[in-house]
N, C-alpha and C positions, 0 to 999 in steps of 0.2 A: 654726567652725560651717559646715556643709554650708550649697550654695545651696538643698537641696532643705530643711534643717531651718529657714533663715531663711524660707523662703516660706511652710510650714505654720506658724510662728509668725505671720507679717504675715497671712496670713487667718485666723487665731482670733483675731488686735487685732480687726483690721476687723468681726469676726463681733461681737466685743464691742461697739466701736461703734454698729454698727449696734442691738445690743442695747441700751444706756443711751438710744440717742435714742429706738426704738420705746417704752421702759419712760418716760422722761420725758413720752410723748404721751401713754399710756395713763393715766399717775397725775394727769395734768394736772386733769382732772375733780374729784380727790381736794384738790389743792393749791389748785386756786385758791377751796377754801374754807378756807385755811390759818390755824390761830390759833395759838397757842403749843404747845398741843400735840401738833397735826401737824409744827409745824417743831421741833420736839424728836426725833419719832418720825424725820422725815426726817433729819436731822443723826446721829442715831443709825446708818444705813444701812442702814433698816428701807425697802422698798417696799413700801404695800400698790393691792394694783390696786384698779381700780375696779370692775370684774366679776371675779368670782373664776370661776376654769378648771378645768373637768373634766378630770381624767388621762386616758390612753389606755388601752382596759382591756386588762392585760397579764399574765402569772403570771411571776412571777420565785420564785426558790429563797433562803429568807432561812438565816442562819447556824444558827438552829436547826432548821435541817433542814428548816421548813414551807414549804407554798409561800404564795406572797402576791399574792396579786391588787391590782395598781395602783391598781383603784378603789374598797377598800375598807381605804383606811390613814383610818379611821374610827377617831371614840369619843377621841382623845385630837389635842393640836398633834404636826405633825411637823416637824423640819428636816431636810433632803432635801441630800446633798452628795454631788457626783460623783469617785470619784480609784479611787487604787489602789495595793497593798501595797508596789510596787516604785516610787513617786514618790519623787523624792530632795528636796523643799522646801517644794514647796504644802499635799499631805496630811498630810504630821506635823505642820505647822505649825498649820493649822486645827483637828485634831483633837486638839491642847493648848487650842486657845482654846474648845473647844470644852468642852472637861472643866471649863475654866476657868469659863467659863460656867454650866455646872451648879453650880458650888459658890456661885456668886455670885446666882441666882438667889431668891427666895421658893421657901420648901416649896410651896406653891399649886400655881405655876408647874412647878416640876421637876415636881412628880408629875403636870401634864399634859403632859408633853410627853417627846417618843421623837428619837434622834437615829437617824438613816439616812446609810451610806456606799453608795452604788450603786457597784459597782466597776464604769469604763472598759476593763477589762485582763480580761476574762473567761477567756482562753488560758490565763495564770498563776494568778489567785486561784480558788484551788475556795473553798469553803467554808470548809472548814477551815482553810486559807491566811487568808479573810479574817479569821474568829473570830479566828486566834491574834491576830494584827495589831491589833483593834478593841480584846481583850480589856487590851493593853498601854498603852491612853489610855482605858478605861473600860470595865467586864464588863457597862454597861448600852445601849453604845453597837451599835447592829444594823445588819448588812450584809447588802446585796442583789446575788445576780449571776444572771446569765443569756446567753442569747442575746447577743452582738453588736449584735444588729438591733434586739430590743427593746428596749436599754439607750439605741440611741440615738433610736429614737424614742419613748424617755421624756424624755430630754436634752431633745431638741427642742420636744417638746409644755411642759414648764418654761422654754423657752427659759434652758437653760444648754446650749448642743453644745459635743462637743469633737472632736478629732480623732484618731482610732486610731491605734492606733503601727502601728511596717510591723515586723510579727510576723518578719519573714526575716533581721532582723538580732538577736543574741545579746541583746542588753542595752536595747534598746528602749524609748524613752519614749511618755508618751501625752503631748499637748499639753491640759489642760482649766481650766474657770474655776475658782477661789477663791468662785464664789457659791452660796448658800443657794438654795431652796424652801422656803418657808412653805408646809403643809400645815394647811389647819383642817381641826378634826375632824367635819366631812362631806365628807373626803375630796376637797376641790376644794383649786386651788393658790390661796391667800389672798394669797401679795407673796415677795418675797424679803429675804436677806441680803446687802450689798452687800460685796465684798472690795475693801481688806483690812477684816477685822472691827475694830471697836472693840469690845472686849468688855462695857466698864464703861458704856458707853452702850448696849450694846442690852441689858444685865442689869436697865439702868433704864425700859427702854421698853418691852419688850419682852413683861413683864406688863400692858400695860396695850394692847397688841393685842391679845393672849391672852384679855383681860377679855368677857366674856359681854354 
C-alpha cells in the first residue's frame, strides 16, 4: 500500500473518530434518559440525535431518470448510504444486509421505508451504471448521483464524508464510511446506522424508531 493510500485511510479513521465522539455528545441528551429500550435501540446501532437536521437543499439525478431535491425525501423513512459500483467490499456487502433487512422487517415497516445509495464515484456511475448495480441486490433499492460537490456536501451535512478517489489513476478507489442516515419522513436527518450493521438487531428496533 502506497504512503499516499495509507494517509487518506488514517484521515477517514480520524474523520470517523472524530465522528463517533461528536455523535456520542450529541446523543448524550438522548441517553442519559436511558431505559431499556433506549439501550436496546443503542446496542442495535441505531443513533438517534437529539435535534433532528435539515439537509442541504440540493437536486441530485435519481436512477429513474428524476431529479430529487434533498430536501424533500419526504412522506416516507429513508436510509441514506454513500458508495459506489466499482467498491470491491463495503458496498456489496451492506447492500446484501441491506436486502437482508428488508425481508426481515414488518410489512408496516418495509412499506415505509426507501433505501438510497448516493454514489461517491460520480465519473464512473451514470445512472444507468447505478440502476443496473442496485437492481442486482434489490429492483426496489434507489440511487442518487450528481455533482462531485454536491454529493459531498450532502456527505458532510449527514456527517458521513468520505474521500474521492484520484480519478488519474485507471482503477481507483474511493475511501467512504459503512454508515447509514436515518431520513424521517419530514425530510430531516432523524440518527444513523452504525457500521458494521447487525442486521437482526436493527430488524428488531428499528420499527420501533420508525413508530409514530
Amino acid at each position: 500500500m502506497s504512503y499516499l493510500n495509507k494517509g487518506r485511510i488514517l484521515i477517514l479513521s480520524l474523520i470517523g473518530i472524530v465522528f463517533a465522539v461528536l455523535i456520542g455528545l450529541l446523543a448524550g441528551n438522548y441517553l442519559n434518559t436511558d431505559n431499556d429500550a433506549a439501550q436496546a435501540i443503542r446496542e442495535a446501532g441505531i443513533i438517534v440525535l437529539p435535534t433532528s437536521r435539515e439537509l442541504p437543499a440540493l437536486q441530485l439525478t435519481r436512477t429513474d431518470g428524476a431529479l430529487q431535491d434533498t430536501q424533500k425525501l419526504t412522506g416516507q423513512w429513508s436510509l441514506v448510504f454513500f458508495g459506489y459500483t466499482f467498491c470491491p467490499d463495503i458496498c456489496p456487502t451492506t447492500l446484501a444486509e441491506l436486502r437482508q433487512l428488508k425481508k426481515l422487517l414488518p410489512q408496516e415497516a418495509k412499506d415505509n421505508l426507501q433505501i438510497l445509495m448516493v454514489s461517491v464515484d460520480p465519473f464512473r456511475d451514470s445512472t444507468e451504471q447505478l440502476k443496473l448495480y442496485l437492481q442486482y441486490f434489490d429492483p426496489e433499492f434507489l440511487g442518487l448521483t450528481g455533482e462531485l460537490t454536491d454529493v459531498q456536501i450532502l456527505s458532510n451535512a449527514l456527517s458521513i464524508p468520505f474521500i474521492p478517489g484520484d480519478t488519474s489513476k485507471p482503477r481507483y478507489t474511493v475511501d467512504h464510511s459503512g454508515n447509514l442516515a436515518i431520513i424521517s419522513p419530514d425530510g430531516r436527518q432523524h440518527g444513523f446506522l452504525r457500521a458494521p450493521l447487525d442486521i437482526a438487531k436493527i430488524a428488531e428496533q428499528l420499527p420501533k424508531v420508525m413508530a409514530p
